[in-house]
Every structure is written in C-alpha cells, then in structure tokens.
C-alpha positions in Angstrom: 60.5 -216.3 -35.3 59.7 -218.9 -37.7 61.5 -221.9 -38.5 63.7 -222.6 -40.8 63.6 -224.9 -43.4 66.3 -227.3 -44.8 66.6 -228.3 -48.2 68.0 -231.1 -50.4 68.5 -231.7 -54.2 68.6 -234.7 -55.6 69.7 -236.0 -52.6 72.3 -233.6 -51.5 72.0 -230.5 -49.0 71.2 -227.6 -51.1 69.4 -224.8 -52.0 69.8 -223.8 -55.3 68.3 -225.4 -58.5 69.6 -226.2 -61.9 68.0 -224.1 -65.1 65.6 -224.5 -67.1 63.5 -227.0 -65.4 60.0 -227.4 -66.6 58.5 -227.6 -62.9 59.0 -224.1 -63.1 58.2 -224.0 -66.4 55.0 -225.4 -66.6 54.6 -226.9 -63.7 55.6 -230.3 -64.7 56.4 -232.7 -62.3 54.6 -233.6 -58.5 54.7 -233.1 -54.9 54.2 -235.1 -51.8 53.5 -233.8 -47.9 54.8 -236.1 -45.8 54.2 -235.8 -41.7 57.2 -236.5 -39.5 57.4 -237.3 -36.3 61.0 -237.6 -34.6 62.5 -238.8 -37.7 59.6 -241.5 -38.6 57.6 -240.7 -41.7 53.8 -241.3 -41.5 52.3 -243.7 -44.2 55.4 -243.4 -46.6 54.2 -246.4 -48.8 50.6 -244.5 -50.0 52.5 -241.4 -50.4 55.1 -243.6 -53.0 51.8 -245.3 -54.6 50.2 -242.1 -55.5 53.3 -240.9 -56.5 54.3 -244.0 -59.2 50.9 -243.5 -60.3 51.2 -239.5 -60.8 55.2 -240.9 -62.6 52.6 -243.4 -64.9 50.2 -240.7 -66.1 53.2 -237.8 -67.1 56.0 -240.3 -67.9 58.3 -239.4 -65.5 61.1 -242.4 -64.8 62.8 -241.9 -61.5 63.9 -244.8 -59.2 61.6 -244.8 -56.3 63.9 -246.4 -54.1 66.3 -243.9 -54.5 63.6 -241.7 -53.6 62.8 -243.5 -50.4 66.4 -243.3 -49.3 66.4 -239.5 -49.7 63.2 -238.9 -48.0 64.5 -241.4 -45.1 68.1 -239.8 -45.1 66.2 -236.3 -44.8 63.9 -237.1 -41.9 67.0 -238.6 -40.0 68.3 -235.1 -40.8 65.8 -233.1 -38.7 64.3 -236.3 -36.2 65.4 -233.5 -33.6 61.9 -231.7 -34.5 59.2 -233.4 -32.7 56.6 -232.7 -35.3 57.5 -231.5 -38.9 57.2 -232.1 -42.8 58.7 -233.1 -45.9 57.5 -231.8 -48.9 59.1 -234.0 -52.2 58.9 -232.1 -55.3 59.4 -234.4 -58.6 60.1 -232.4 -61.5 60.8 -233.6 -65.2 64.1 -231.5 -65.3 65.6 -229.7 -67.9 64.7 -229.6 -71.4 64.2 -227.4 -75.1 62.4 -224.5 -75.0 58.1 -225.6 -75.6 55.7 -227.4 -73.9 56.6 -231.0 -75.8 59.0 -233.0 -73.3 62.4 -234.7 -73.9 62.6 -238.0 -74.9 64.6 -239.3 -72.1 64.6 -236.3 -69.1 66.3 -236.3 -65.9 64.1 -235.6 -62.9 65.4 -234.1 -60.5 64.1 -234.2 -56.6 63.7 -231.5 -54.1 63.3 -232.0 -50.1 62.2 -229.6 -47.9 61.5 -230.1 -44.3 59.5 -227.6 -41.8 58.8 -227.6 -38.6 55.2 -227.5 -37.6 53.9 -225.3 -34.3 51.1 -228.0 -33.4 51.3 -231.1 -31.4 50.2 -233.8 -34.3 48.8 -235.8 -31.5 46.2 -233.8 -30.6 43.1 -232.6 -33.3 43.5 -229.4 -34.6 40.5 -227.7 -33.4 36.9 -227.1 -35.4 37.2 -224.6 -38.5 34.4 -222.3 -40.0 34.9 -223.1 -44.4 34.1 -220.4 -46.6 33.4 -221.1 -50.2 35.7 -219.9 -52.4 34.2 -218.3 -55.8 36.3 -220.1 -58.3 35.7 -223.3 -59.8 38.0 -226.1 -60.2 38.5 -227.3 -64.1 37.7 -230.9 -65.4 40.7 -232.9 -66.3 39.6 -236.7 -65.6 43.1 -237.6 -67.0 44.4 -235.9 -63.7 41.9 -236.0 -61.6 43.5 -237.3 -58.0 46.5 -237.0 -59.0 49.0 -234.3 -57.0 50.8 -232.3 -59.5 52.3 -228.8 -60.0 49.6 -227.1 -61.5 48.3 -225.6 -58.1 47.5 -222.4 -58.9 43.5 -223.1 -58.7 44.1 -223.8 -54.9 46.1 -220.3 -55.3 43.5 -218.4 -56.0 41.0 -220.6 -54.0 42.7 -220.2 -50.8 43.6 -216.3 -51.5 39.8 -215.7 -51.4 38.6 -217.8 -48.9 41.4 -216.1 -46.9 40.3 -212.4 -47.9 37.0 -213.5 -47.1 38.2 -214.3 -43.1 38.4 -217.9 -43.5 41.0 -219.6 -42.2 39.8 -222.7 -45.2 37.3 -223.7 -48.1 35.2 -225.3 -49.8 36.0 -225.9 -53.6 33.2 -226.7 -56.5 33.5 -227.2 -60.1 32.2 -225.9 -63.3 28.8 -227.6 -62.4 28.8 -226.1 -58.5 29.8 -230.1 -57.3 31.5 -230.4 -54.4 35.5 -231.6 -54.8 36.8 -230.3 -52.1 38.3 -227.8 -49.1 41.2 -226.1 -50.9 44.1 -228.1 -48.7 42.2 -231.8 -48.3 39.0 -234.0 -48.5 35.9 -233.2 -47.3 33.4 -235.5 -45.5 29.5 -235.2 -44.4 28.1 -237.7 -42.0 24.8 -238.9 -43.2 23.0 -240.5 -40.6 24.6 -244.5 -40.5 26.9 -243.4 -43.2 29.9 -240.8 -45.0 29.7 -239.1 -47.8 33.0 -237.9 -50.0 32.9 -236.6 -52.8 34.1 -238.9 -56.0 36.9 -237.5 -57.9 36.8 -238.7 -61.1 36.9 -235.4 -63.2 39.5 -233.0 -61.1 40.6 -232.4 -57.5 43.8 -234.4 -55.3 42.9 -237.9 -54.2 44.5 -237.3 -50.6 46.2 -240.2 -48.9 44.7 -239.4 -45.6 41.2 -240.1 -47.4 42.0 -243.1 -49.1 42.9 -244.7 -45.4 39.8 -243.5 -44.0 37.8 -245.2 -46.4 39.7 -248.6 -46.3 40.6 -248.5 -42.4 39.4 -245.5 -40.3 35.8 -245.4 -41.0 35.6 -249.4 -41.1 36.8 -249.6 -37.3 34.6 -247.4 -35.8 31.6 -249.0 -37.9 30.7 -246.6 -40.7 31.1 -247.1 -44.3 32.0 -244.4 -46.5 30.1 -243.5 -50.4 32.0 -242.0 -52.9 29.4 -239.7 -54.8 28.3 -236.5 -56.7 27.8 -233.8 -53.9 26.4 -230.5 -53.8 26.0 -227.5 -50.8 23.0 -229.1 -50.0 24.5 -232.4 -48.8 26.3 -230.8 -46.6 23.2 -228.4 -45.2 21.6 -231.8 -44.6 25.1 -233.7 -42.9 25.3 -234.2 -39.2 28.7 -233.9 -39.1 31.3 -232.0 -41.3 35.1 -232.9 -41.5 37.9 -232.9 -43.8 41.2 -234.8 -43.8 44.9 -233.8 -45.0 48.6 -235.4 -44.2 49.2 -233.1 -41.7 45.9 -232.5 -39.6 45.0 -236.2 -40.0 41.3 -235.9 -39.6 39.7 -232.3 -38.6 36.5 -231.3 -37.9 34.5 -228.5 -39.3 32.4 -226.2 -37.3 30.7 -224.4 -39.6 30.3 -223.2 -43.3 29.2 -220.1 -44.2 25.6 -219.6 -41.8 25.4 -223.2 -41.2 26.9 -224.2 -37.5 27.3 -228.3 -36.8 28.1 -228.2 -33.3 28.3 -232.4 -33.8 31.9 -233.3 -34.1 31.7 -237.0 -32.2 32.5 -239.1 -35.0 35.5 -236.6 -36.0 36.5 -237.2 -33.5 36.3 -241.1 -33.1 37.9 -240.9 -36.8 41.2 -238.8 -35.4 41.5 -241.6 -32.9 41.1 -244.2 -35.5 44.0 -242.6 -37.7 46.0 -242.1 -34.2 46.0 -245.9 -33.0 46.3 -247.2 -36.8 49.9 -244.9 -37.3 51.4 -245.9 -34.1 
C-alpha cells in the first residue's frame, strides 16, 4: 500500500489550491526535492540558492525565510518517517487571463512530503539507461534552472520507460549530452570526470554542484564541465549520475555498452555520506 502524502499551502495543512494560478497555467513558478531524514533536511541552503536564483530570472518575490520556516515546520511534521521528501512548488499565483504576468503577484507555496521505500544510507544499486528519442530545447536564459515546464522529462521518461528502462539519457537538438531524465550524469575519464556543461538547457542539480566543489575534491579527482556526446561515454570507465534523492548512483550500462567498474561511484556515495552527516 503506498504512502500517503501530506500537504501544505502556503504554510498551512491543506490540500486544495486557489484558482487561477499560472503554475497550472503555464507552468510558471519552481520546484525543489528536498531529502529528509527524521525531520533533518539535507543541504537546505543550495536548495534556497538555486531557488533565489530561479525567483531572479522569472521575477518572483517571495520571503525566503518564510519559506525556510515552512519547509522546517513540514519536516518536523513527518520526522516520524525515517527517509522521505519534500517537494516545494513556488508558483506566481493568480492573475488575468494571458501569458503577460501581474505587476505585483502573490506566490503561493505548496509542500508535499512522501515517504521513500529505500534506506538513503545505502547506494541504490547499478541501473541500465536507455536513450530516450526526444531532444531537449535550447533556452540558455533557463538553462539550470528548475522550473515547471517539465513536460520534456514527461515525455523523456515515458519512453525510456516503454522502452524497459527503469532511466535515461537526454540529448539536445545537436545529439549533446545534458542529461539522465531525473539528474546529472558523470563519465570517468581515466584521472578525471566529465559532466556535461549546461549552459543552453537542462536542471543544474544540487547534488552535482557539491560533487564538483567537495565530493570529487576529497577523493582526488577533479571534475570538467564540457560538450559531451554518446561517444564520451562509450570511451568512460565509469558511468554515474547524481539526484537529491539517490545522492550519487552508479550506472551499469547503456544500451549494449556494460561498465562493470563502479569503484569511484562508489567512493563518491561515501564522499556525499560523510560530508551530510
């Protein structure tokens, strides 16, 4: 039976929303996935920077202490689940009918927590990526950013599901690599990482920016940001992709090719374990 979930609007225990809002709309607003462990949120403060800087780039104004207080009052909520998520929704609110915004909007906030089945201590095991046939568009304006407008990664995961995948790889118009559908992909190559740079689409995850400051850094590696293609990773050693919730996981194949390597997967995972706790 699956759990159920709890929600909370603008910082109240509810579960209905107020219409029009233009996150339904048109998909204007954010999101954050935040992991939760007895009531302690993981890495809160890069979750609220990429968040201000998603606010910066659609001019949304919303107090991001309040914001804290409501995710901290919600994870006190449920700290009875050993292992769980929050998933904050920031939407410009109401407004006239068309795509142009209001002058001055109220945004309003959604909480939901979940319970997750898996023990976030422990690495998820290795996962076989398909490729999923469509390609992400270019928008450099919001490029890493993690807004609404998810229905690429719809699509994306709908296929690479169909296709008996349990996750995917994602290209662009010009077959580059961004990324697997839910996170950011990595390729060991030889003394050094490869990720792909996301300047023109794709969500800069918060999991891969602590890698490449931290993780990588203390078990010796450094990491390049960098145009990639399907044949970086035919060449890589090693295959893994990060996400909030998985931390750091390890890939065990795409398509025909197997990389029965997962060593410094696995060294990362206990990188990100000893740097949370």
């Amino acid at each position: 039976m699956a759990a159920q979930s709890t929600i909370w609007v603008n910082g109240k225990r509810d579960s209905s929303l107020a219409l029009p809002d233009r996150g339904l709309n048109y998909g204007d607003g954010l999101f954050e996935t935040l992991l939760l462990n007895a009531g302690h949120i993981f890495y809160l403060e890069h979750h609220l920077e990429r968040l201000q800087r998603g606010m910066q780039v659609l001019g949304l104004s919303h107090n991001l202490d309040d914001l804290t207080l409501q995710l901290r009052d919600a994870a006190r909520a449920v700290q009875h689940i050993p292992w769980g998520a929050l998933r904050l929704t920031l939407t410009r609110g109401a407004g006239p009918r068309g795509y142009r915004p209001p002058e001055q909007g109220t945004c309003q906030a959604i909480i939901e927590s979940s319970e997750l089945q898996r023990d976030g201590d422990s690495p998820a095991n290795p996962v076989a990526l398909g490729i999923a046939e469509l390609r992400l568009g270019n928008q450099p304006v919001l490029a890493g950013l993690k807004h609404l407008n998810r229905l690429e990664q719809v699509l994306a995961a709908a296929q690479v599901a169909s296709a008996g995948y349990e996750e995917g790889i994602v290209l662009d118009g010009d077959d580059n690599i961004v990324s697997v559908v839910s996170g950011n992909i990595f390729a060991l190559q030889g003394n050094h990482i490869e990720t792909p740079a996301l300047l023109r689409c794709g969500v800069a995850g918060t999991r891969r920016a602590i890698l490449i400051s931290r993780w990588a850094r203390a078990i010796g590696l450094e990491v390049i940001e960098k145009t990639m293609n399907l044949r970086d990773l035919e060449r890589a050693d090693e295959v893994f992709y990060t996400n909030a919730l998985v931390g750091v996981r390890s890939v065990a194949a795409i398509a025909d090719k197997k990389y029965p390597r997962c060593t410094v997967a696995q060294r990362l995972f206990e990188a990100y374990r000893a740097d949370r706790s």
